[in-house]
N, C-alpha and C positions, 0 to 999 in steps of 0.2 A: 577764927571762923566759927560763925554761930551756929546753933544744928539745924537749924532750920535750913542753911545754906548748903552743911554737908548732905542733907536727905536731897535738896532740889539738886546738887551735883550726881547725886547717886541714880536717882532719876533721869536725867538729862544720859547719862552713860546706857541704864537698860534698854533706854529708846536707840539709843546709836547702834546696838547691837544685831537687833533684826538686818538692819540697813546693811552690817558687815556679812552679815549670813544668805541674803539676795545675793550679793556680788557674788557670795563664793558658789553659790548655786546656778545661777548665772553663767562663771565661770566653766564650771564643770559643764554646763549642760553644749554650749557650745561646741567643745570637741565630741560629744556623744550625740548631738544634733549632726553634724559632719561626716562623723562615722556611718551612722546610720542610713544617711543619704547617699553615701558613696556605695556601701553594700546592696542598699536598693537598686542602686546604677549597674552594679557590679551581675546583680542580682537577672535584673534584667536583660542587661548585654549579654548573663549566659542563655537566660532563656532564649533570646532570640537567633544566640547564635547556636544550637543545640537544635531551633525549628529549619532554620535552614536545611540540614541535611536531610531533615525528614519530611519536609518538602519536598526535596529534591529526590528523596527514594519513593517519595509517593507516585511521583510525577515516570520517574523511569519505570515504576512498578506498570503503573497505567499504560505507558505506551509502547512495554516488550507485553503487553496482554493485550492490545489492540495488531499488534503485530502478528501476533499467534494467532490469533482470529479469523484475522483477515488471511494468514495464512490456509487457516484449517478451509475457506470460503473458497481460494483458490482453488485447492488441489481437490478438490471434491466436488466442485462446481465443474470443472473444467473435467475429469475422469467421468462422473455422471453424463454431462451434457454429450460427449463425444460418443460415448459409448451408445447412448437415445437416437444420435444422429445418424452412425452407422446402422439401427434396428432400422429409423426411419426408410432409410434407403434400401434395406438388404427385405423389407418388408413391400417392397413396390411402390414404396413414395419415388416420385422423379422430380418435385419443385426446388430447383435450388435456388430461388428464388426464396421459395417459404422457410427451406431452412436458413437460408439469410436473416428471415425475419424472426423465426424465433431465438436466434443472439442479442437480439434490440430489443424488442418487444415488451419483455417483461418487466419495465422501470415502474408500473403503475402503482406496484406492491410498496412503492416507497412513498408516495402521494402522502401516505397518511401523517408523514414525519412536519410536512407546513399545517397541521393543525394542531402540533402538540408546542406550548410555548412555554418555556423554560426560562426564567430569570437568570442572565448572563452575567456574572459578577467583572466590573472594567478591567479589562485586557489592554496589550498593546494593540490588538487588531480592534479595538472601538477606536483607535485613535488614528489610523491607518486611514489614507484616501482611498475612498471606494472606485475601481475603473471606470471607466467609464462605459454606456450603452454600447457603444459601436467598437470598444474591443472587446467586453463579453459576447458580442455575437461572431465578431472573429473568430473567438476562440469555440464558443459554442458549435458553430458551422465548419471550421476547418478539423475538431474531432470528430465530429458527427460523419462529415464524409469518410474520415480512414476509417472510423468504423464499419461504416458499410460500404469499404473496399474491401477491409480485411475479412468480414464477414461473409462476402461472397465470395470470394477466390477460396478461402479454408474449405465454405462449405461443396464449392467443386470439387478441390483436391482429397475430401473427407468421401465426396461420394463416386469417385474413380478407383480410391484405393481404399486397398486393408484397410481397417484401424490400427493394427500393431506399424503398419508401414509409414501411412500418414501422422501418428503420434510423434516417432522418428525423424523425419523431418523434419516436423515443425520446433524440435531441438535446435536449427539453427536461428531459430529469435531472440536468443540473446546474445548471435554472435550480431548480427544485423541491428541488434540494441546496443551493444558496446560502441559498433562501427559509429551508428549518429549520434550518440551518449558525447562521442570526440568532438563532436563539432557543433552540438545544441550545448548539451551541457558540460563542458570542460572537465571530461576524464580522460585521466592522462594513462596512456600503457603503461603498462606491467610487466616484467617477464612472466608473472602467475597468469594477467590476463590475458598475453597472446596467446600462450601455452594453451588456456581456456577455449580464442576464437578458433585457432586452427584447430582441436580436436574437434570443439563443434560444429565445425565445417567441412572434415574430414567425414565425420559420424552420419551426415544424410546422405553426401556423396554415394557414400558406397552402396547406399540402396538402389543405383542406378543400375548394377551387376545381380541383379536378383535371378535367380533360377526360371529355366522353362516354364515348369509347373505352376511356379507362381502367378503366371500370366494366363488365365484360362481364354475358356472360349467370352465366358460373361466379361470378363476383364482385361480386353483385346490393348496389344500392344499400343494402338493409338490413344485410349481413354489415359493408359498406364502412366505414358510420357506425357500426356497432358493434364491428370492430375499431379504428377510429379512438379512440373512447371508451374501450376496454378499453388500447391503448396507453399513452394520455395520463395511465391510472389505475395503470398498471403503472410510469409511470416517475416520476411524485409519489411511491408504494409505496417505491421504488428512492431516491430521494431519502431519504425518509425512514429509509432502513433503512444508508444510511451514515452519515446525520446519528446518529444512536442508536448506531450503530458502534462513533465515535470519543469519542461521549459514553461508552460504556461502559469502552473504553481506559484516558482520562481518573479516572471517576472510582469505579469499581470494580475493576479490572482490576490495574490498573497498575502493571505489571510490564514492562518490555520486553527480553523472549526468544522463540526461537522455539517456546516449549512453550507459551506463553500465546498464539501466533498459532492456532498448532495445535491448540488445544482448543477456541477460537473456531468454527474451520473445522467441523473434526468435531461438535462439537456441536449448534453452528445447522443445521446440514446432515441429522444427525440427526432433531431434532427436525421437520424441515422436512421430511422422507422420510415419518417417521409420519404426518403430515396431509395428505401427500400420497394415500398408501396408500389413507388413511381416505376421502377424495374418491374418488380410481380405485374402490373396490369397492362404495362409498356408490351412486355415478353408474349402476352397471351395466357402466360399458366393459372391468372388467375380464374379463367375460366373454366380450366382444366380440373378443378382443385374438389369439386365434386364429385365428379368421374375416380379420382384420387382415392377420396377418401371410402365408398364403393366399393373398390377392388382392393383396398389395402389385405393384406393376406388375415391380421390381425381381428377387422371389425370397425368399425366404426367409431364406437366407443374407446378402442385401446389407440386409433389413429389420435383423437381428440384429446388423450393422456399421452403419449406419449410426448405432442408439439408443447402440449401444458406444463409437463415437467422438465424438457428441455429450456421452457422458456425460463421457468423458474432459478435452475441451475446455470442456464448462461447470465440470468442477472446476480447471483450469489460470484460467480466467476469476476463478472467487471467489479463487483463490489470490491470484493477481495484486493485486485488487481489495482484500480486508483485508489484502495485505501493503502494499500503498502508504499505506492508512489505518495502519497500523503504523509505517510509518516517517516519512509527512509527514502528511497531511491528508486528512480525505474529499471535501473540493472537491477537492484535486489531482487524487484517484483517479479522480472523478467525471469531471475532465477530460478523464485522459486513456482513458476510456471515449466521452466524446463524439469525441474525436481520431480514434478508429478508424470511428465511424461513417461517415463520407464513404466510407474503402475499400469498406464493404458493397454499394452502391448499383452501385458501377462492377463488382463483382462479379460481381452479382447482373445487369445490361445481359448480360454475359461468356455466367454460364452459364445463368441463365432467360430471356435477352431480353426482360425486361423496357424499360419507353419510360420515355428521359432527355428526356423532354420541359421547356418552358422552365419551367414550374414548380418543377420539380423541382431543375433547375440552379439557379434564381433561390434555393430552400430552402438546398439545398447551400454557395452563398456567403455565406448570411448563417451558417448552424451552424459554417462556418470563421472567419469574422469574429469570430461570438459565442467562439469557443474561442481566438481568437489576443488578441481583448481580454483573458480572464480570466488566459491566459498571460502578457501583460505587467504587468498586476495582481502574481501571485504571483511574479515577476520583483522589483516593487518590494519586497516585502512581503520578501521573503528577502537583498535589499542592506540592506536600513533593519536589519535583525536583526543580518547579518553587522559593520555598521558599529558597532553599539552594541555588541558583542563586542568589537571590535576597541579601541573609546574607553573602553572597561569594563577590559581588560587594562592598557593603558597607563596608566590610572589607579593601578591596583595596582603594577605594574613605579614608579612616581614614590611610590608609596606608602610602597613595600619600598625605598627607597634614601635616604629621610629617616628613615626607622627606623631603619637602618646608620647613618646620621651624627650 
């Protein structure tokens, strides 16, 4: 071999060399390509299964703080308004008519919510059929009237009796709620929630035995029984008008935003205003209502504040009330409507001096009893739920991990 030959062999080799050293890099790079990809994957999948949960705590954080809200709206609405209601009347108002109306009236304070508009990010409920006209006004007009049914019997029975007496009674609305809860919305007894109905059925009963005393000359045996009656009818009304509620929720509505709480509100409220109106002028006391305001013992001025703030407080009250039905149950709402009743009583001792006589106490205890049984009921009823959430996940997590292998 000449040398010319061994140099172009030598040559011909250093060129083959690079070409050996691509493959091997090449080589390499593929499983570190692989890797990398799979960690990304890896990487990812924990991110998003790590958002999950915090999703999910964000989501329950928001709606036990929408709860508590609408709680705080409840019992403070409802304590305010009733306690306005009895000055109205203890002060020389006689329209129970007008106090009808100011239970409805004050929806107008929420007008301002359809000109504020908010970029909704796509839900399941943009995808949802919207009802149609002629069963939103079903539902529209068939709450509207229990509204001002229940609105004007309460405020009969609020202006024949006590406040601490009529508070009392109207404790049986959630036995009266459980009753149609059974046959609108599919609640099934308890032994926790019978124990609940019968104590809170027991609990008004017994204010039928109320002492001589109690009964004066301004507060004649006939008004006594007939507020009595107009109560008990007003809070069956009320019963019924949240059992229909959440049926409505359920199975027309069904949507859950705040635009769908909020047409509810306004609307029943609405419709509940005009029949009211229709009563007031029907009755004659609309003419009266001058005369009224004249003689009120107060002024003038403090007549015009007092209807104002009532009004205010019985619409913080319905707030409260379909936002809890919005977010959990109309027994819950129910409940915790009964929960605040006990405040009124000691209230009402405070500022009418009213008599906490032992009747009254002995009611008291058992409408607490009745509301801490239902309490522990829907205490069960939301671990047995959470549980099967919890056994339902891990099923799928063992699910998704033999589909991987």
């Amino acid at each position: 071999m000449t040398e010319s030959q061994e140099v172009e062999l030598c040559m011909d080799e250093n060129e083959t060399k690079p070409v050996e050293n691509n493959d091997f890099l090449n080589h390499i790079d593929q499983p570190i390509n692989g890797f990398l990809n799979h960690a990304d994957q890896s990487l990812n999948g924990f991110a998003n299964h790590t958002d999950q949960p915090t999703t999910k705590n964000r989501r329950r954080y928001r709606r036990w703080f929408l709860v508590i809200l609408y709680a705080v709206f409840v019992l403070f609405g409802q304590a305010a308004a009733t306690l306005l209601g009895r000055f109205y009347f203890d002060k020389r108002g006689n329209s129970k008519w007008m106090g009808s109306l100011i239970q409805v009236v004050g929806f107008p304070i929420l007008l301002p919510y359809y000109c504020i508009r908010t970029p909704a990010p796509p839900t399941i409920n943009s995808i949802l059929p919207k009802p149609s006209a002629s069963a939103l006004a079903l539902v529209y007009v068939s709450l509207g009237l229990l509204v001002a049914l229940t609105g004007y019997l309460e405020t009969l029975g609020l202006s024949c009796l006590p406040a601490s007496t009529f508070a009392l009674i109207t404790s049986s609305r959630l036995a009266f709620n459980a009753f149609f809860s059974f046959f609108f919305n599919s609640v099934k007894f308890t032994p926790y929630l019978i124990n609940s109905l019968v104590l809170l059925t027991i609990s008004p009963t017994l204010l039928v035995f109320q002492p001589k005393n109690e009964i004066s000359n301004e507060n004649s045996k006939h008004n006594y029984v007939l507020g009595f009656i107009a109560s008990v009818a007003g809070s069956a009304a009320y019963g019924l008008l949240l059992s229909v509620t959440q049926l409505s929720f359920v199975k027309v509505l069904k949507r859950n935003t705040i635009r769908v709480l909020i047409d509810v509100i306004v609307y029943e409220s609405l419709v509940a205003t005009i029949f009211t109106l229709v009563g007031l002028f029907a009755s004659g006391e609309a003419n009266k209502l001058q005369k009224e305001m004249e003689e009120f013992e107060m002024g003038k001025v403090s007549y015009l504040l007092t209807l104002s703030f009532s009004a205010i407080c019985w619409n913080l009250f319905n707030i409260g009330c379909v936002g809890l039905i919005f977010e959990t149950s109309s027994l819950l709402s129910n409940s915790i409507v009964v929960l605040g009743l006990p405040i009124i009583p000691f209230l009402a001792v405070f500022f009418f001096h009213d008599k906490m006589h032992g009747i009254k106490v002995i009611s008291l205890v058992l409408a607490v009893w009745g509301f801490l049984s239902y309490l522990y009921q829907y205490y069960l009823d939301e671990k047995s739920s959470n549980d099967h959430i919890i056994s339902t996940s891990k099923i799928e997590e063992i699910n998704d991990q033999f589909g991987k292998a």
